[in-house]
N, C-alpha and C positions, 0 to 999 in steps of 0.2 A: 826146476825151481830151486832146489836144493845149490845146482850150483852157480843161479842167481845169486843167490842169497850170500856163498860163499862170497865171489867176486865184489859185491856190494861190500862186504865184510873187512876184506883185503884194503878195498880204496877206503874206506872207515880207518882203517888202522894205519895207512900210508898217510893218510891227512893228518890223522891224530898225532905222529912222529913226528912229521914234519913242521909240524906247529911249534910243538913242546921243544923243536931242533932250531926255534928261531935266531937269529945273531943277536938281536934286541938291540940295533945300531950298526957301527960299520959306512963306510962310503957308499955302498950302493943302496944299504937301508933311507938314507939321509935322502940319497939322491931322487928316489920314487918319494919320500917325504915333499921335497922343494917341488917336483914336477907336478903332482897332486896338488900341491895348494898352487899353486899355479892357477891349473885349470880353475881351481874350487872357485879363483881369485875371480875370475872372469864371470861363472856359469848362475853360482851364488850371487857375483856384485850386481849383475843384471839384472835378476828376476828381485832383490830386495830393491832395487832402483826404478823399479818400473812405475812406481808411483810420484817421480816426477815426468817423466813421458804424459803419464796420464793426467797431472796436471797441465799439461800444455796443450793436450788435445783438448780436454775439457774448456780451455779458454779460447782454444777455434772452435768451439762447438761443435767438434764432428761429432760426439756422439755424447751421453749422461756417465759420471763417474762409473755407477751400477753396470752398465755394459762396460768401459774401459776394462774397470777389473776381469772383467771375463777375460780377457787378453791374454792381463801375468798370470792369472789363476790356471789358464789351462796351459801353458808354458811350465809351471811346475805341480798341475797335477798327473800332466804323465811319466813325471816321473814314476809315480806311485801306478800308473796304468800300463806300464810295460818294467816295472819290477822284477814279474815274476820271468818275463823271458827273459827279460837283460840277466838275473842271475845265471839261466843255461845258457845263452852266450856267451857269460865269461868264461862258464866249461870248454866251450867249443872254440869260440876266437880264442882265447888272450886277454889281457890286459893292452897290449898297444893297440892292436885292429878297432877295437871299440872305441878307445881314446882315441884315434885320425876320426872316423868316422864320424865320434859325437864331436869334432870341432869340427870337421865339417858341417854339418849341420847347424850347426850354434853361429858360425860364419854368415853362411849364405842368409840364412834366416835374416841377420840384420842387416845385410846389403840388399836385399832382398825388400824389407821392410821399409826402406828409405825409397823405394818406388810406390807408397800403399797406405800414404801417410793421408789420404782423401778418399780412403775405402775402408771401414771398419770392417768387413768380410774380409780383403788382404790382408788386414795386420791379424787376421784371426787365425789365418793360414801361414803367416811366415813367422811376427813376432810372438804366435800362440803356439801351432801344431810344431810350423819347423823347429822353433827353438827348443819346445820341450821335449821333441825328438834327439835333440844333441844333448841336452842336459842329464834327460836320463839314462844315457849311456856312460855320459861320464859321471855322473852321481854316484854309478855300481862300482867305477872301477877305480874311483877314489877312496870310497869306502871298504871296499874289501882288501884292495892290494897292497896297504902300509899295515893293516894287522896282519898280516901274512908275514913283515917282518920283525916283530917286537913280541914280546911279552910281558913282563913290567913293565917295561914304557912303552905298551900300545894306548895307556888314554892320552898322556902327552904327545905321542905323535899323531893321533888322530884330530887333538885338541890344534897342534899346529896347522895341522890341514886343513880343518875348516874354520882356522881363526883368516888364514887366506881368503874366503868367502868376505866375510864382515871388514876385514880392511879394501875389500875390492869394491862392496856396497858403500863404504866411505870417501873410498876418491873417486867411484864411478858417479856416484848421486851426484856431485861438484860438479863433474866434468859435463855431464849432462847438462845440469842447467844450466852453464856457460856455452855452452855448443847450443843448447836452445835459445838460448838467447843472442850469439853471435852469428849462429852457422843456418839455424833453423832445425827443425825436429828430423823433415828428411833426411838432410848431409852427417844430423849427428848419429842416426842410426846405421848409416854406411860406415862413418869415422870409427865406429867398433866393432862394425864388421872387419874391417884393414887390421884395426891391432889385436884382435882376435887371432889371425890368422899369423900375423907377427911372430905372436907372441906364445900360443897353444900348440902352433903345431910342434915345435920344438920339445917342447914338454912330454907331449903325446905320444915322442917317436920312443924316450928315454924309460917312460913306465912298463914294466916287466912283472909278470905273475910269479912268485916262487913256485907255486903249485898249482891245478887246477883241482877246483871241486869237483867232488863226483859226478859226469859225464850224464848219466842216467836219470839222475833227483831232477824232475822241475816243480810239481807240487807235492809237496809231503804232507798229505792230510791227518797222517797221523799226528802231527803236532800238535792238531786241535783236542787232541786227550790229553794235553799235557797244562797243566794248570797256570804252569809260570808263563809259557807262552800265550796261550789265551789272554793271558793279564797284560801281557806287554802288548799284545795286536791291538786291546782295547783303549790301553793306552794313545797307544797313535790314533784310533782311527779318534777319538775324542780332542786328542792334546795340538794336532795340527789345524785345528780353525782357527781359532786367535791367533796363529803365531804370523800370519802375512796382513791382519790388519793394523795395526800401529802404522809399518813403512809403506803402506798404500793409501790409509788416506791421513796420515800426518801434514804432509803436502796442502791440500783441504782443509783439514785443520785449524792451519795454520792462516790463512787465506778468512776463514770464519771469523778466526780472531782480532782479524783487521793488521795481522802480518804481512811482508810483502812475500814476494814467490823465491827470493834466495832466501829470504829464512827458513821457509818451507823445504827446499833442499838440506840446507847448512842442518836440520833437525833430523831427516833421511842421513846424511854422514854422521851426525852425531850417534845415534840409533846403529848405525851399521860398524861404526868404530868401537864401539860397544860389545857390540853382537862381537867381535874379533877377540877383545877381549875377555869374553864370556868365555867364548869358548877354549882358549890356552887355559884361563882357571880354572874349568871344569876339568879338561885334562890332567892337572895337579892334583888337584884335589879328591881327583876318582884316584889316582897310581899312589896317592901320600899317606893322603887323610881319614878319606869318607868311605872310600870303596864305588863302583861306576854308580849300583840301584840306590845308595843314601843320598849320592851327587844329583841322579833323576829325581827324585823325590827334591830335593832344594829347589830345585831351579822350575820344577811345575807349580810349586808352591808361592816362588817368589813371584811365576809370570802373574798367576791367579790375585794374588795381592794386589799388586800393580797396578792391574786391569778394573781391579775392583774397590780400588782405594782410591791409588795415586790418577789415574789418567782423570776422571769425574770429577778433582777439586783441582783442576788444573784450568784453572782461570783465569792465569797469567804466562807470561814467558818460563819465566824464573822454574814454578813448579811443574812447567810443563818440559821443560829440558830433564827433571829429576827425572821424572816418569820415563823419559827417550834413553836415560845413561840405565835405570832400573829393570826394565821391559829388553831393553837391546842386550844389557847380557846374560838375561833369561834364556831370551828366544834362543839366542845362540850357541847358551850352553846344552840347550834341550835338541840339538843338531850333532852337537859335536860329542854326546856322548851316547845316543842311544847307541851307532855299533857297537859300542866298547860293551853296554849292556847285555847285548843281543848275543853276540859273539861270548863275554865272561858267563852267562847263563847257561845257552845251546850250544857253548863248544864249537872251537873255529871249524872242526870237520864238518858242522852242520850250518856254517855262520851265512852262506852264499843264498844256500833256498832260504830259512828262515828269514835272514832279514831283505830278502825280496819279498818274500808274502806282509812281514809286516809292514814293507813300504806301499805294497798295493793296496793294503787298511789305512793308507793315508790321503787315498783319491778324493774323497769324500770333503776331507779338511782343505784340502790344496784349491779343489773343483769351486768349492762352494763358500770356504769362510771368507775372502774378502767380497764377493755380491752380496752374501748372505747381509753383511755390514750394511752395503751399499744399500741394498733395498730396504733395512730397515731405516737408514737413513732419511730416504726418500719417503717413508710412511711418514715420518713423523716432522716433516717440512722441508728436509732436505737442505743443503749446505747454507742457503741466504736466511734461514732461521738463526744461524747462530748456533755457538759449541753446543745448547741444551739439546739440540737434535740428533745430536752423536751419542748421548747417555744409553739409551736404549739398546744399540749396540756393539759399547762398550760394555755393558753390563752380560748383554750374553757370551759375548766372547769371554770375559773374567770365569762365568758360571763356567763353560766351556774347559779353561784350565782348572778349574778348580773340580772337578768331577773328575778328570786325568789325574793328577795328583792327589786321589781320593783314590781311586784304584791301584797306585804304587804302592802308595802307604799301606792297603792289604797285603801286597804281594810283600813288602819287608817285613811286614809283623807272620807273613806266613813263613818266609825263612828263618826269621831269628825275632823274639820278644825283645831281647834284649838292644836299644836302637843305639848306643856307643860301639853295638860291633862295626867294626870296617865290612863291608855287603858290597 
C-alpha cells in the first residue's frame, strides 16, 4: 500500500510540474486551440441546433415537441453519462484516439439519421445515442487538452474553444433550415454528416495530450469531503436544466407568436452567436478582471434574470431578440468557463477525474431540462395556446439558474468576503 501511495504521489507531483511548466502559447499551443474549437464548432453547433430539426419534424407530425426533445437531450446528456470513463480514457488512449473515434461517431450518427427521419425510435438511436456517444468523447478531449497548455491564458483559450461551439450553433441553425427547406430533413442530416467528416477528422488527427492523467484515478470519492467541490458538483447538477431550453424551443416560440419558421431559426443563430460571444468574454474576464468563480457567479446570475424577467415580457420580436442576445451569452459563458473553474479550484493534477464526475452531475440537466419544459408546456395547453403556455416553464427553469447561482455565491463568500477580490 505504501508503495501505492508513493507511485500515486510521483504521477501527483509529475502532473503538478508539468502543468506549472506550461508554454502558455507557442504554435503548437494555438494549434490544439484551432483544432478543438473545430470539433467544439461541429459537436456544440449541432446539439444547440437541434431545435430547428425538431421543429420540422413537429410540422410532419412524427411525433409532439416533448418527445423530439428527448432526441437532443440524450445526445448531450451523455455526455455527462460517460464522463467519468471518458476522463480514464483519456489516461489510457490519448487525446487523438478519442478525438477519430468521437467524429466518428458524431459522423455516422448523422448519415445514419437521414435514413430515420419516419422512425422516432431511429432517430433515438442514431441522432440521440450515436451522436452523444461522439460528443462526449470529444467534449473530454476539448476540454482538458488546451489547459494542459496555458496558464494565464487558460480562461482565454478555453473561452476560444468553446466560443467555436456558439458560432457553429449560429451558422449550423441557418444552414439547417435552408437544407430543410430546400433539401429536406433527411438529405440535410447526411449533408453534415459529409462535412463533419470533411472537416473533424483533420482536426482530430492534429490534437495531442501534453500529459496524461493519473492512469489509476477513475472515481475519487474522496472529493466529496471537500466542500468546494461539492459546491461546484451541485452547481451543475442544478445550473444545466435551463441552459438547452431557450435554443429548443425558441423555434416554437416563435411559431406561437404568429412568426414564420426562418425567424424561428434566424433567433437559434442569433442565440448561438451569442452564446460564442459569451464565451471569449468569459474567458477575458476570468484571465483580466473577475477571476474564473466571480465570472461563474455573473453569468448564472445573468442566465437566471433572463429566464425570469426578460423571456416572460417578451411579447413582441423586438424584446424577445434581447432575451436570445442576453440568455445566449449566459448560457455560453456558463460552458466556457466551468473547466477553468474546476481545473483553477482542484488543481490541473486532479482536473481529468474531477471534472468528469462533475459532468456526470450534469445528466440529470442535459437528460431531463428540455422535456421537463416540453411537458409542462403541454400541461398547460401547449404550443396553439399561445406564448402564456410557455411561462410555466420558463419560470422553472429561471428558479432552476437561479438556485445554481445561489450556491456559487456561498462558495465565494466561503473563499473570501471580501467580493472585489479577483476569485
Amino acid at each position: 500500500m505504501r508503495a501505492w501511495n508513493t507511485v500515486a504521489h510521483v504521477h501527483a507531483e509529475v502532473a503538478r510540474l508539468l502543468a506549472e511548466d506550461a508554454p502558455d502559447g507557442g504554435r503548437q499551443a494555438w494549434l490544439i486551440v484551432a483544432c478543438c474549437t473545430m470539433l467544439c464548432f461541429w459537436f456544440v453547433g449541432t446539439t444547440y441546433s437541434w431545435g430547428v430539426l425538431q421543429g420540422a419534424l413537429v410540422a410532419e407530425r412524427l411525433a409532439p415537441a416533448s418527445t423530439l426533445a428527448f432526441v437532443g437531450s440524450i445526445a448531450v446528456s451523455m455526455l455527462s453519462a460517460l464522463a467519468i470513463l471518458n476522463s480514464r480514457l483519456f489516461g489510457q488512449l490519448g487525446a487523438r484516439p478519442m478525438a477519430l473515434v468521437g467524429v466518428f461517431f458524431m459522423a455516422a450518427s448523422q448519415l445514419l439519421a437521414g435514413f430515420a427521419t419516419h422512425s422516432v425510435g431511429g432517430l433515438f438511436v442514431t441522432a440521440g445515442v450515436m451522436m452523444g456517444l461522439g460528443v462526449s468523447l470529444c467534449f473530454m478531449v476539448i476540454s482538458i487538452t488546451p489547459s494542459q497548455y496555458f496558464t494565464r491564458r487558460k480562461g482565454t483559450a478555453l473561452g476560444i474553444v468553446y466560443s467555436g461551439g456558439g458560432f457553429g450553433g449560429a451558422i449550423i441553425s441557418l444552414a439547417l433550415e435552408a437544407g430543410v427547406r430546400n433539401l429536406g430533413v433527411a438529405w440535410t442530416f447526411r449533408l453534415v454528416g459529409f462535412l463533419m467528416l470533411a472537416t473533424c477528422l483533420p482536426a482530430a488527427w492534429f490534437i495531442k495530450e501534453r500529459f496524461a492523467p493519473n492512469r489509476r484515478e477513475f472515481v475519487d470519492w474522496s472529493l466529496f469531503k471537500n466542500l468546494d467541490f461539492v459546491a461546484l458538483f451541485i452547481t451543475g447538477v442544478l445550473g444545466t436544466f435551463p441552459l438547452f431550453v431557450p435554443p429548443f424551443f425558441l423555434p416554437l416560440y416563435a411559431t406561437s407568436m404568429g412568426l414564420s419558421t426562418t425567424t424561428g431559426a434566424v433567433l437559434v443563430c442569433i442565440f448561438n452567436f451569442s452564446s460564442a460571444l459569451g464565451r471569449l468574454a468569459t474567458g477575458v474576464l476570468s484571465d483580466r478582471i473577475m477571476g474564473p468563480l466571480n465570472t461563474l457567479l455573473l453569468v448564472l446570475s445573468i442566465t437566471a434574470v433572463s429566464l425570469l424577467v426578460l423571456w416572460p415580457t417578451s411579447l413582441s420580436l423586438a424584446p424577445l431578440i434581447i432575451f436570445v442576445l442576453v440568455n445566449g451569452a449566459a448560457s455560453g459563458g456558463f460552458f466556457a468557463i466551468m473547466p477553468t473553474v474546476v481545473s483553477t479550484i482542484m488543481g490541473q493534477q486532479r482536473m481529468a477525474v474531477a471534472f468528469g464526475m462533475i459532468v456526470t452531475g450534469w445528466g440529470g440537466g442535459y437528460l431531463m431540462g428540455a422535456p421537463t419544459a416540453g411537458y409542462l408546456l403541454a400541461a398547460f395547453g401547449g404550443s396553439t395556446e399561445g406564448i402564456k403556455a410557455y411561462r410555466p416553464a420558463v419560470f422553472w427553469a429561471g428558479g432552476m439558474a437561479l438556485a445554481a447561482s445561489a450556491i456559487v455565491a456561498a462558495l465565494r463568500w466561503r473563499k473570501s468576503p471580501h467580493w472585489r477580490v479577483k476569485m
